[in-house]
Structure formats: structure tokens, C-alpha cells
KOLDRENVEX-448681 format. One line per 10 residues: their letters; for each residue x, y, z of C-alpha. Coordinates in Angstrom, 1 decimal, decimal comma. Example, Ala and Ser with C-alpha at 12.3 -4.5 7.8 and 13.67 -1.06 7.14 Angstrom:
% KOLDRENVEX-448681
as> 12,3/-4,5/7,8 ~ 13,7/-1,1/7,1;
This chain:
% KOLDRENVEX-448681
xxxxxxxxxx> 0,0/0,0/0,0 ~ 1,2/3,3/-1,0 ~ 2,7/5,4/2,0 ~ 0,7/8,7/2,9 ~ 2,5/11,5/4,0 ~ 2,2/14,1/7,4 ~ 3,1/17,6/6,8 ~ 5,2/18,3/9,5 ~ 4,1/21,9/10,0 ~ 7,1/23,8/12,4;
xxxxxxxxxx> 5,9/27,1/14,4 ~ 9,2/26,9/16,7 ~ 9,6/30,5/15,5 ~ 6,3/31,6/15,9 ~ 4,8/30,0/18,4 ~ 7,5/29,1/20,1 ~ 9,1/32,3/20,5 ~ 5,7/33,6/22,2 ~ 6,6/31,3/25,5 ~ 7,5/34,3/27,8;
xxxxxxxxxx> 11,1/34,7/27,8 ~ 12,2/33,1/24,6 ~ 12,2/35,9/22,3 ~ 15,0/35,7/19,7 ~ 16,7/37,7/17,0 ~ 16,4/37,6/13,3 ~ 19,6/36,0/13,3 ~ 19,1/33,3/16,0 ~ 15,5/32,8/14,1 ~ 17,7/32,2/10,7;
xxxxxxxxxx> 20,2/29,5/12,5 ~ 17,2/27,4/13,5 ~ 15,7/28,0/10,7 ~ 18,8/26,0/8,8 ~ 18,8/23,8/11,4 ~ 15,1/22,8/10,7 ~ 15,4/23,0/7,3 ~ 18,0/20,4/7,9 ~ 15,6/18,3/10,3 ~ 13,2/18,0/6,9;
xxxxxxxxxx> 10,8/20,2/8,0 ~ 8,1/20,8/5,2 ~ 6,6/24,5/6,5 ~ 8,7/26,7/8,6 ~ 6,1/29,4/10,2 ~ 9,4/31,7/10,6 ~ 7,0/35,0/12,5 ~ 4,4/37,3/12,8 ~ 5,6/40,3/10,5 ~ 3,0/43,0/11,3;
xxxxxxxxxx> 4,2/42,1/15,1 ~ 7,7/44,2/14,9 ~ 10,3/45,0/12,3 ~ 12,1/42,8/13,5 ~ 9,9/40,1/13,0 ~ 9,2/41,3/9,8 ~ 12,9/41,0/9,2 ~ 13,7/37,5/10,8 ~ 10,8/36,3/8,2 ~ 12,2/37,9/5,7;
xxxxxxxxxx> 15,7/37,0/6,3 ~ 14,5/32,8/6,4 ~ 12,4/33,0/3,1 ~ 15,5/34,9/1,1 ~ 18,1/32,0/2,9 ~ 15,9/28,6/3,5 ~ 15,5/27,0/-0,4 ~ 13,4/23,3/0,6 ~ 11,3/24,0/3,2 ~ 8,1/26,7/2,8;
xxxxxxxxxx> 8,3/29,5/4,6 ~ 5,3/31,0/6,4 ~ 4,2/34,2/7,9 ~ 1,1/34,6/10,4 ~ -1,3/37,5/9,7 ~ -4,5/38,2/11,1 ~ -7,8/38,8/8,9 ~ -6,6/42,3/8,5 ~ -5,3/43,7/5,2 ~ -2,2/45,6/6,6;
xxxxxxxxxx> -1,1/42,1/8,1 ~ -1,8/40,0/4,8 ~ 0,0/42,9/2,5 ~ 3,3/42,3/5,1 ~ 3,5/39,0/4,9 ~ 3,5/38,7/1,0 ~ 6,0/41,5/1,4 ~ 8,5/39,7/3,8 ~ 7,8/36,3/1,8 ~ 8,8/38,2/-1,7;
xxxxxxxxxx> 11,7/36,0/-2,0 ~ 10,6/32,9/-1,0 ~ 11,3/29,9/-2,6 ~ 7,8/28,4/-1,9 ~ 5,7/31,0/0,6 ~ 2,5/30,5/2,5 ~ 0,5/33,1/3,9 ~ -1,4/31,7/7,0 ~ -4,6/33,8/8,4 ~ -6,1/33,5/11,5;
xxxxxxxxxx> -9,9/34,6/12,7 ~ -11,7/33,9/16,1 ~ -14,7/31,6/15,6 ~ -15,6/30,4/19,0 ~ -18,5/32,7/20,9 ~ -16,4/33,6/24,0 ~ -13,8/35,1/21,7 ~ -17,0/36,8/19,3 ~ -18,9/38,2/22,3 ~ -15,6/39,5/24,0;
xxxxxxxxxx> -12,8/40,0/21,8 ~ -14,3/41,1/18,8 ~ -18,0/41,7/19,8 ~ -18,9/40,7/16,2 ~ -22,1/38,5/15,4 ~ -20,8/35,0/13,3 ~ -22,2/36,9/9,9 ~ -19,8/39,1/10,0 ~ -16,9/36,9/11,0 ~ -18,3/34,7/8,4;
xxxxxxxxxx> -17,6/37,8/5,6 ~ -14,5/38,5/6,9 ~ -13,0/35,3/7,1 ~ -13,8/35,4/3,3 ~ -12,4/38,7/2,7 ~ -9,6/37,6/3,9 ~ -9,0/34,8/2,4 ~ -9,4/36,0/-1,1 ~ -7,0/38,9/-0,2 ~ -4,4/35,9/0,6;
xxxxxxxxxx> -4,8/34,1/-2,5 ~ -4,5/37,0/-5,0 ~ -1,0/37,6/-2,8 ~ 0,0/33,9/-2,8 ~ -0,8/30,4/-3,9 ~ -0,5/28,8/-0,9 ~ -3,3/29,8/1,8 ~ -3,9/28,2/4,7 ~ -6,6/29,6/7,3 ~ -7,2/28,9/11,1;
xxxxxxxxxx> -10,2/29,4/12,7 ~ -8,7/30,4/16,3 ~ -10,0/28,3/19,0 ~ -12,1/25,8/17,1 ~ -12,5/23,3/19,3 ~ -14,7/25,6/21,2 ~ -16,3/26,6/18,3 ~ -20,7/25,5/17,9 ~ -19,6/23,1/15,2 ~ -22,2/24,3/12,6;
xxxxxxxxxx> -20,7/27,9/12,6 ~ -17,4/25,9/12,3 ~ -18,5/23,7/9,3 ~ -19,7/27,2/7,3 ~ -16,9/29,3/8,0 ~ -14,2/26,5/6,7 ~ -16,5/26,0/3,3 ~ -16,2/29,6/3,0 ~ -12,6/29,3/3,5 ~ -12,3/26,8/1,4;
xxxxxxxxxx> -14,3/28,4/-1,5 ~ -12,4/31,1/-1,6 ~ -8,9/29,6/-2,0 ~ -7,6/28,3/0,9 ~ -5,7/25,0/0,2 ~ -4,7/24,0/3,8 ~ -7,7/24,4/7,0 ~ -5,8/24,5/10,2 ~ -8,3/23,0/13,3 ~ -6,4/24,5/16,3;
xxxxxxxxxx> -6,6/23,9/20,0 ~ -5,7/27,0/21,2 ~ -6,4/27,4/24,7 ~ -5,6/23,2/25,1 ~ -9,0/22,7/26,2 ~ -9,9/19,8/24,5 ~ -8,7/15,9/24,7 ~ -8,2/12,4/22,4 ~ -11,8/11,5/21,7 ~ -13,6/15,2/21,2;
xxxxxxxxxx> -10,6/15,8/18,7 ~ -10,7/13,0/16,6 ~ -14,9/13,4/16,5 ~ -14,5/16,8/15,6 ~ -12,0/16,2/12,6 ~ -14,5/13,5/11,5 ~ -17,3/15,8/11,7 ~ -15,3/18,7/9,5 ~ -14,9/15,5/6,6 ~ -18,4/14,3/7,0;
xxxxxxxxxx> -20,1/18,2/7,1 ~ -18,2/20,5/4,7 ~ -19,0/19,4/1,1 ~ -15,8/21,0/-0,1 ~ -13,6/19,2/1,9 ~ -11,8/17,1/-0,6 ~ -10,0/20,5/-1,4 ~ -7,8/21,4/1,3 ~ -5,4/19,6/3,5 ~ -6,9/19,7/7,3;
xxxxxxxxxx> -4,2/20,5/9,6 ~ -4,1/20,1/13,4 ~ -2,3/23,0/16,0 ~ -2,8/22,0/19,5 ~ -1,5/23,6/23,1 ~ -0,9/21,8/26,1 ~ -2,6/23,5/29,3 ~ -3,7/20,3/30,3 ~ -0,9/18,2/29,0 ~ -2,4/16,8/25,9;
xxxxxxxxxx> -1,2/18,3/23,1 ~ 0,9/15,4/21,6 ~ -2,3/13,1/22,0 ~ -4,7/15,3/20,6 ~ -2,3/16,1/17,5 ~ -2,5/12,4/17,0 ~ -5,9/11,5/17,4 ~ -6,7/14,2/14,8 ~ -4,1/12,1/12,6 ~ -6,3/9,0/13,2;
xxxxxxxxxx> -9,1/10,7/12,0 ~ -7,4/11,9/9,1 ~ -6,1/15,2/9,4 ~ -2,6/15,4/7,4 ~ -1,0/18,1/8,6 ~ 0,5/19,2/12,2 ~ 1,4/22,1/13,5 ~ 4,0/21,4/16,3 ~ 6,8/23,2/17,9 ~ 11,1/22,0/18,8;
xxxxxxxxxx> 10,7/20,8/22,7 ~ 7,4/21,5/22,6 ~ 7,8/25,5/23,7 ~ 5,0/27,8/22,9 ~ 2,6/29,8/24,5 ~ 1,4/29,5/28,0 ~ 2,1/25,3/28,7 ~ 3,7/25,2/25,2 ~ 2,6/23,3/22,0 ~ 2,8/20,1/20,6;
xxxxxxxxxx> 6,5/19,2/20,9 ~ 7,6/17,8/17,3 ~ 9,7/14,8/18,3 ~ 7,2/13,2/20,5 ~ 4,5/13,3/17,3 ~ 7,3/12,7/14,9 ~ 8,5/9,4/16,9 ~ 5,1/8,6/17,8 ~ 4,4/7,8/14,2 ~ 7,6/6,4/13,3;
xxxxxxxxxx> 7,7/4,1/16,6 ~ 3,8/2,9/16,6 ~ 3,4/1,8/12,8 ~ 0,7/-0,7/13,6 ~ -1,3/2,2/14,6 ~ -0,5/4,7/11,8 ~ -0,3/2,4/9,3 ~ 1,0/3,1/6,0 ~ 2,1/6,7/7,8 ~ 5,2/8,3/7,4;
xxxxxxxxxx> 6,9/12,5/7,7 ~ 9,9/13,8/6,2 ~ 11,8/14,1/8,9 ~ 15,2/13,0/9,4 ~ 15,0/11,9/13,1 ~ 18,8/11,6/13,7 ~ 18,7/15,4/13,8 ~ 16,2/15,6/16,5 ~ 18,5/15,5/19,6 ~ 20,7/18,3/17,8;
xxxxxxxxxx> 18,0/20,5/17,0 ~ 16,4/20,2/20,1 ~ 19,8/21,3/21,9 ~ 20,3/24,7/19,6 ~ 16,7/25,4/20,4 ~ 17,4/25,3/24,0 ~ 20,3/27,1/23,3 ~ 19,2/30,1/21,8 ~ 16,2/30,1/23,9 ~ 17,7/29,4/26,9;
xxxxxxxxxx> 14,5/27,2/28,1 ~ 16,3/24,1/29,5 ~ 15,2/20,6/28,4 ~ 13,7/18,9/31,4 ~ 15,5/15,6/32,3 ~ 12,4/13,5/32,3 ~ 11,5/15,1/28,5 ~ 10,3/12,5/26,1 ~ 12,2/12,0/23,3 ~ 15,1/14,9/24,2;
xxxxxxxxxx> 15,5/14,8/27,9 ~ 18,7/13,4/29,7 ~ 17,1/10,7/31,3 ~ 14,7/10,0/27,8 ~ 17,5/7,1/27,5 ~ 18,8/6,2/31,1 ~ 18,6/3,6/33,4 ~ 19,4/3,6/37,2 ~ 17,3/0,7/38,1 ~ 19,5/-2,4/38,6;
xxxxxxxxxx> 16,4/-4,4/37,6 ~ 16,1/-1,9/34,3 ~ 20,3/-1,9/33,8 ~ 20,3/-5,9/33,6 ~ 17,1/-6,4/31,2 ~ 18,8/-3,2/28,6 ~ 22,4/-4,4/28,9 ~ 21,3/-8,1/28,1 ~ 18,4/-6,5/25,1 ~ 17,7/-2,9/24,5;
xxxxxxxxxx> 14,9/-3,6/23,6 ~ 13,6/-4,8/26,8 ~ 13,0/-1,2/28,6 ~ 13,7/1,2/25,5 ~ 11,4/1,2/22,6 ~ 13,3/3,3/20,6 ~ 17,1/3,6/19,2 ~ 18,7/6,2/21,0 ~ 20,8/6,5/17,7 ~ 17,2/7,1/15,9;
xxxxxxxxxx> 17,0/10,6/17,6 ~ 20,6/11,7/17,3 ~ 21,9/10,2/20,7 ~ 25,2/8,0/21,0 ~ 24,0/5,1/22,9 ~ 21,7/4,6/25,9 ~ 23,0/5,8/29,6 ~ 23,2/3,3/32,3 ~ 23,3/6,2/35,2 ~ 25,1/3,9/38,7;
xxxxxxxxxx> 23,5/5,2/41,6 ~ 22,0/3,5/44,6 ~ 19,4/1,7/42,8 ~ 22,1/0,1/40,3 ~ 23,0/-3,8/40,4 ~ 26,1/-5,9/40,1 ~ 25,6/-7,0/36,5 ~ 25,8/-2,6/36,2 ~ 28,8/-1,9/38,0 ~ 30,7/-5,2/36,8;
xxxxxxxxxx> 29,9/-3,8/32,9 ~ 31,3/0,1/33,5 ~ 34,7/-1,5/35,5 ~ 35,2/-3,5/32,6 ~ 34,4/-0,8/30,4 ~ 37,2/1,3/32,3 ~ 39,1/-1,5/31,8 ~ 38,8/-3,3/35,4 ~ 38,6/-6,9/35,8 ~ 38,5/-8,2/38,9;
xxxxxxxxxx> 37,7/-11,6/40,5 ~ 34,3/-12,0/42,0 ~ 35,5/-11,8/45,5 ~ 37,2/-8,3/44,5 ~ 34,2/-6,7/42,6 ~ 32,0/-8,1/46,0 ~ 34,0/-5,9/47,8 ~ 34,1/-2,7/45,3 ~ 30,1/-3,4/45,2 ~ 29,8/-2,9/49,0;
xxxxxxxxxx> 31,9/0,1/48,8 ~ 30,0/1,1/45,3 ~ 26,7/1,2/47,1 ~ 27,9/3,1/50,3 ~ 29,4/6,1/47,9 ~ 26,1/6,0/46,0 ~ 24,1/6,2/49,7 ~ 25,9/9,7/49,8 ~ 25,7/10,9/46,4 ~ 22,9/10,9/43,7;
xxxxxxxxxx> 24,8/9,8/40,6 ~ 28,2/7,9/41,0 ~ 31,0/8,8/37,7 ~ 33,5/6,8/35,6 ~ 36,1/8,9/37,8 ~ 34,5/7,8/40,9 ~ 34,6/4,2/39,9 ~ 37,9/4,4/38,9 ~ 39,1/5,6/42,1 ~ 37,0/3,1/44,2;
xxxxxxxxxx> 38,7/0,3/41,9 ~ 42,7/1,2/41,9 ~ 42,1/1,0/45,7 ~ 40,5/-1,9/45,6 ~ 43,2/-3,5/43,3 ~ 46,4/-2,0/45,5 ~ 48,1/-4,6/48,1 ~ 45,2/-6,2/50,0 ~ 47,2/-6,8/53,1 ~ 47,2/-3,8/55,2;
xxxxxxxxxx> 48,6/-3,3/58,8 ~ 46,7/-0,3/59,7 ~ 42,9/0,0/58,5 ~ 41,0/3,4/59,2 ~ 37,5/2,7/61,0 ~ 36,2/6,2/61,9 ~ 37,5/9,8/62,2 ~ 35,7/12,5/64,2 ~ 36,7/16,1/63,9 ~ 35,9/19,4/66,0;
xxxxxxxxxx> 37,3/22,7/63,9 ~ 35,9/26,0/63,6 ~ 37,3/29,6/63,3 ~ 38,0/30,3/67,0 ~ 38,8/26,7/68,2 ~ 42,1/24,9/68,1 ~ 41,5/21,8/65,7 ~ 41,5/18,4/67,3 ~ 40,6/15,1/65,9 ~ 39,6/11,4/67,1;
xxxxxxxxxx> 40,9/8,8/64,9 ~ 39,8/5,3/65,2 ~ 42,5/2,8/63,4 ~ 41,6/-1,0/63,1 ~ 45,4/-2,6/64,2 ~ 45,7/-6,8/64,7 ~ 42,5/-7,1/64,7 ~ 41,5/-4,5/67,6 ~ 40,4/-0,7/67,4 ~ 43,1/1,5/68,1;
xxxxxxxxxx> 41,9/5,4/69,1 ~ 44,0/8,5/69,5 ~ 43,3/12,4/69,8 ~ 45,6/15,0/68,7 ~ 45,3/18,1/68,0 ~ 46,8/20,5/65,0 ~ 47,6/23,6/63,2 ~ 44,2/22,4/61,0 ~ 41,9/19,1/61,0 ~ 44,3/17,4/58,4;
xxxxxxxxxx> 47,1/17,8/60,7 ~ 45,3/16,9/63,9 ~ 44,2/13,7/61,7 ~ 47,7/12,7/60,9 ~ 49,2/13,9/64,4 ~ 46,2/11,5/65,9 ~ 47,9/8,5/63,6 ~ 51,2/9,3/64,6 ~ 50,0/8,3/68,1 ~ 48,5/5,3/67,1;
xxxxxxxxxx> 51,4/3,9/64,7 ~ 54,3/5,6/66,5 ~ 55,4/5,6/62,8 ~ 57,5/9,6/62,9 ~ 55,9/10,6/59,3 ~ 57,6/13,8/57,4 ~ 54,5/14,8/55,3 ~ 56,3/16,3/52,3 ~ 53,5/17,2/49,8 ~ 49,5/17,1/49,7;
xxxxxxxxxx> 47,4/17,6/47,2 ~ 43,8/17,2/46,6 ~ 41,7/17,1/43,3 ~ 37,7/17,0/42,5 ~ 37,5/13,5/41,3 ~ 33,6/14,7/39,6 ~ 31,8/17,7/39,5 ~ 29,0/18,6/41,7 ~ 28,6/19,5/45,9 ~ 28,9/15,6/46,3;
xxxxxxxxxx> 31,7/15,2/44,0 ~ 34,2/13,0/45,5 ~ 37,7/14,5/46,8 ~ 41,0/12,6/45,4 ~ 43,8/13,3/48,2 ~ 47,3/12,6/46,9 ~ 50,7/12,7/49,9 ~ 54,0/11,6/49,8 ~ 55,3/11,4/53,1 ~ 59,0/10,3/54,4;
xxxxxxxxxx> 59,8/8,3/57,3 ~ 64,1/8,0/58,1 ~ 65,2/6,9/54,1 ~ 61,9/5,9/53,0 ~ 59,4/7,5/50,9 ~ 55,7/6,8/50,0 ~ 53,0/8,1/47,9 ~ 49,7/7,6/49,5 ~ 46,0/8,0/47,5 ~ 42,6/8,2/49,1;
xxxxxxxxxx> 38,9/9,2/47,9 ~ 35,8/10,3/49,4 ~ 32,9/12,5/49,6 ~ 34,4/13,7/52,8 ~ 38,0/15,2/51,8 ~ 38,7/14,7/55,9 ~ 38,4/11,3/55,3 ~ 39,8/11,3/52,1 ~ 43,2/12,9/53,2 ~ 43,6/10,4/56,1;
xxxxxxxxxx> 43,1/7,8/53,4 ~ 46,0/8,7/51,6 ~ 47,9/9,2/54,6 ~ 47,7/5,7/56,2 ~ 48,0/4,4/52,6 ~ 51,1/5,3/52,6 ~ 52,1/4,3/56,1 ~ 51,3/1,4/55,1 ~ 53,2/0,7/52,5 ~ 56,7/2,1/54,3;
xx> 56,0/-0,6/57,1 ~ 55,2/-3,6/54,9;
């Protein structure tokens, strides 16, 4: 059966840029703009022209640079609005004038305070203006989906009859859900005789988080044509996002059979990151499609059903949308089959009694921070793989410091078996640490250099604590790591004792 395709209709620039705060130059509108054109977007909505000269500028600027998409401007039923959009569309490769008019009776009574005969002659006024400008028409009757149907079905004929080739249905206050959409789109194909001459398009908002449902219900019903937006930005909640409609389609083709778009998906992730660039709106992590965590895993139970088949908890390619490879995130929920993969991945592998051990000490640095790193794991393993046999072993430190108190620490030290406790005090809490060891080990340490690095990034990023102390003619580099640098730095310390007495 011959594949039928969805107009993937992009108002990122429109739309979009009407979420408060995303407002964007002609010049940021014109990189996106490539960027979409890139995606294989088949209508770029690039503005409002009448709106500001610099709007009128940014759509001008697309439609003289952007050669295989269309380019769109928006204009109200008004002539000045029409007459600047076919101005600022002049160079277009292919342009489309789109025209919108309030239909529904709120908007009549108190926006316009017009009666439906006259929004009915205007709507056609309008349209005809359009089509002696441009070819390619397409009219929205704003907030249809609260629109008395009747009135809906006359004003869309008239629309129709007087040159419009695409009728957008929109949902513009996101009012409406799955079931009253696709009955509504069924109703506009079974009431207005001249349907058969346009292409009925869908634009839906998401106050109450259905825009990416409703868009494709109205799909099911037949529509062929959606309006969407990068990330789903927009006014108010935002608008349909684009990937989650776009994958929708590709991912579920036992449901839209014989339905494809244009779009090249393994541009999604990139466009989706210069949109949330130049906008500055940051991509949720829980984001369909787009967001960090769209391909992560953290659950050990998840980690071991992906690592043995993707396809187990992932019902898409990451590679599909533009991403690498799916993210197994090791954090307190993660299992052994996890932590065993990334070691080995780093280049770790240890005996099963080794990584029991690493595991044990995995989960207690993942108790204290929410995502453990490659850096952290690496740490946690060179300890584990450096001499076993240790004479002293730290247990517990306690430290009292502050800016008007002499620093004194407790340090408990596991020696032959028993628990070995000393207090010192020092010039700071690392040196009342190592003074307090120097009690317990009567080893005379020179401490000759310290230094400490962020092993990740973050608050709970673990400290990596780095000394090389001297005791008579010998000399030892010591390495500890921990969320606690205190703890970290008496690491390293002992570590190195140790290694001058064995």
C-alpha cells in the first residue's frame, strides 16, 4: 500500500518564541531555521511580520536563505497584516501566507463583539485577499475546538471556497482531549462538502498536557497536517513538541499504518539542543524524546534487562533521535551486572570476590551521592586493586574545627584485629588527623607534599587526596577518595604508612 505522508508543519519560531522569555533575533531565528530545514521540516512558520520589524525581518531573512522547506508568515484577517506578509515572503522559494480569525463565541462576544455573519464575511475577505497575494493559503479558525460546530462547518467551506488549500483546526487554549478531537476532525470530513479541497491540519496547546495526543488522534481521524513546535515551547504550557509526534508515528506503525513524515530523526537531539540554546528554556531531564534521562537507566532491575536487550525497557534507538548510545546512570538503585559492565568498560577486571567488595563500597558512595561517575569508579577500583594486606585500616575519624577553636581530631585505626583510638590536636583538621595516627602507629611521618583534586563535578563530588610522606630513608606516595576530603586525606595518609612498614 502506498505510504501517505504528514506535513510536518514547524511554528518553533512563531509559536514558540511567544513562550514568555524566549524571544529571539532575526539571526538566532535564521540558524534554527537552517537547522530545521536540515531536520526536513516541510513548512517553517518563521513569524508574525505585522508584530515588529524585527519580525518582519527574521521572516524575511528565512524566506531569502531557507530554499526546501516553505516558509510562512502569520497574519491576522486584516489587510495591513496579509500585505506584510506577502511582502517579507517576496523571495521565497515556496511562501504560505497563514490567516487567522476567532470563531468560537467567547472570543466573538468578547474579543471582537462581532455576530458569526460578520466573522463569516470576513474570514472570506480575507482569504481571497491571501490568495490573490500567494498560492499557498492556509486559514485557522482560532480556538475551534470551542467553536458550535455548525458555525465551524460554514466558516471552513467559506474558506475553502475562496482559495484556501490548507484548513488549520487549532486547539488554542488546550481545552480539548483524544476522543472530542478525533470526532471533531471526523465531523469537519463528513459536514463540509468542499472538503476534498484542502489539507486539514491540526495545532494543539498543552494546558492540560495533551497536546501530543490530541495532534495524533486528529491524525487517526485523518487530518494530514501538524502544526508542532522543537521541545514543545509555545505559549502558555507550550505546544505540541515535534519529536514526540514525529516518533510517535515512526515508533507505533501498527497504529498509523501506512504513515510516514519527512523528517530526518537523527537530527532531533541536535535540533532540540540549539533550540534550547538560543532560547535558553532548558530541556527537562524526564522530557520524552530529548530529555537526559529519555535514555537512562538507574534501576538495577532496568540496567540488567537493557544491557542483556535494548529492547527490553527502550522502545526506541537512542541513535534514531541523534543520541550516541543509551545511559546506564550507577547510583544506589544500580545492580552488580551494572557496576561489573562500566569496571570492565574502564578497563577493570577483577575476581568475584574483589568486585563483592568494590560493590559494597560502590553502594555506600552512591548512599551519599545521587549519581556515581566513571572517575568515581575508577578511584574506588585502583584501591581496591592496590596490596590487600594492610597493617593499619582506618575505621572512623571525628573532627571538632571551627574559626575560633584549636582543631582536634579522634581517629579510630583497626590494628591486629582491635580498634586503636588516639586524639591530637593540630595547626588544621588534616594535621590533627595525621598527628592523631602518629600516636596510634608511633610511625615519625615527614609529610612532604598534599594535594587534593575533584575527582567529579557537583557538591557531592568526591575529593581525590594525593601525599607523599617520608619516614628515616623511605618515601611513599599515599591516594585516598571520598565524599568527605577529611576522610579522604587520612586515606591517603595511612596508605602510605602502610606501604613504608610492609
Amino acid at each position: 500500500m502506498k505510504k501517505e505522508k504528514i506535513i510536518v508543519f514547524d511554528t518553533t519560531l512563531r509559536d514558540g518564541e511567544q513562550a514568555p522569555g524566549a524571544a529571539l533575533t532575526s539571526e538566532q531565528k535564521l540558524e534554527i531555521a537552517f537547522q530545521l530545514e536540515k531536520l526536513g521540516v516541510d513548512v517553517i512558520e518563521a513569524g508574525f511580520p505585522i508584530s515588529s520589524p524585527d519580525d518582519f525581518k527574521a521572516v524575511s531573512l528565512v524566506a531569502q536563505n531557507i530554499r526546501k522547506s516553505a516558509i510562512c508568515g502569520l497574519a491576522r484577517c486584516l489587510a495591513p497584516d496579509i500585505e506584510a506578509v506577502a511582502k517579507a515572503l517576496k523571495k521565497a522559494a515556496s511562501g504560505r501566507i497563514h490567516i487567522f480569525l476567532a470563531t468560537s463565541k467567547i472570543h466573538l462576544k468578547y474579543k471582537f463583539k462581532k455576530a458569526e455573519g460578520e466573522i463569516l464575511a470576513l474570514a472570506k475577505k480575507a482569504t481571497k485577499m491571501a490568495r490573490n497575494l500567494c498560492d499557498d493559503v492556509e486559514f485557522s479558525p482560532e480556538d475551534a475546538t470551542r467553536t458550535q460546530r455548525d458555525f465551524l462547518f460554514r466558516v471552513v467551506e467559506a474558506a475553502i471556497d475562496q482559495g484556501a488549500r490548507t484548513i488549520n483546526i487549532p486547539d488554542t487554549v488546550g481545552y480539548s482531549y483524544p476522543q472530542e478531537i478525533y470526532s471533531l476532525i471526523s465531523d469537519i470530513f463528513n459536514n463540509v462538502p468542499n472538503i476534498n479541497k484542502a489539507v486539514i491540519a491540526i495545532h494543539c496547546h498543552d494546558d492540560l498536557g495533551l497536546a501530543a495526543a490530541n495532534s495524533l488522534s486528529a491524525i487517526l481521524a485523518g487530518a494530514r497536517q501538524i502544526h508542532c513546535t522543537v521541545n514543545g515551547i509555545g505559549e502558555r504550557a507550550g505546544n505540541a513538541s515535534l519529536e514526540e509526534v514525529v516518533m510517535a508515528i515512526k515508533t507505533r506503525k501498527d497504529a498509523f499504518k501506512n504513515l510516514i513524515t519527512g523528517i530526518n530523526t537523527k537530527e532531533i537531539y541536535r535540533t532540540s539542543k540549539l533550540v534550547s540554546n538560543l532560547t535558553g528554556f532548558v530541556v527537562p531531564p524526564n522530557k520524552a524524546i530529548v530529555g537526559k534521562n529519555a535514555f537512562s537507566h538507574e534501576s538495577g532491575i532496568h540496567q540488567d534487562a537493557v544491557l542483556k536487550k535494548r529492547d527490553t525497557y527502550e522502545i526506541m534507538d537512542p541513535k534514531d533521535v541523534g543520541i550516541g548510545k543509551s545511559s546506564i546512570i550507577l547510583g544506589k538503585h544500580s545492580g552488580r551486572h551494572a557496576l561489573m559492565r562500566r569496571l570492565k568498560d574502564l578497563g577493570f577486571i577483577l575476581p568475584p570476590e574483589r568486585l563483592d567488595d568494590i560493590f559494597k563500597r560502590f553502594k555506600e558512595l552512591a548512599d551519599k551521592k545521587k549519581e556515581v561517575f566513571d572517575d568515581d569508579l575508577i578511584a574506588l577500583a585502583e584501591e581496591e586493586t592496590r596490596e590487600k594486606k594492610k597493617v593499619y585500616e582506618l575505621v572512623s575519624i571525628k573532627v571538632v574545627t571551627g574559626t575560633d577553636i584549636i582543631p582536634e581530631a579522634t581517629v579510630t585505626i583497626k590494628y591486629k584485629k582491635k580498634d586503636c583510638q588516639a586524639t591530637s590536636c593540630g595547626d588544621g583538621p588534616v594535621d590533627a588527623c595525621y598527628k592523631a595516627i602518629d600516636k596510634i602507629t608511633k610511625v615519625k611521618a615527614k609529610l612532604l607534599t598534599y594535594k587534593i583534586d575533584a575527582l567529579t563535578i557537583g557538591k557531592d563530588a568526591q575529593g581525590s587526596v594525593r601525599v607523599e610522606v617520608k619516614v628515616k630513608n623511605k618515601t611513599a606516595i599515599g591516594r585516598g577518595a571520598s565524599t568527605d576530603i577529611l576522610e579522604a586525606s587520612t586515606k591517603a595518609y595511612l596508605d602510605a604508612i602502610n606501604k613504608i612498614v610492609l
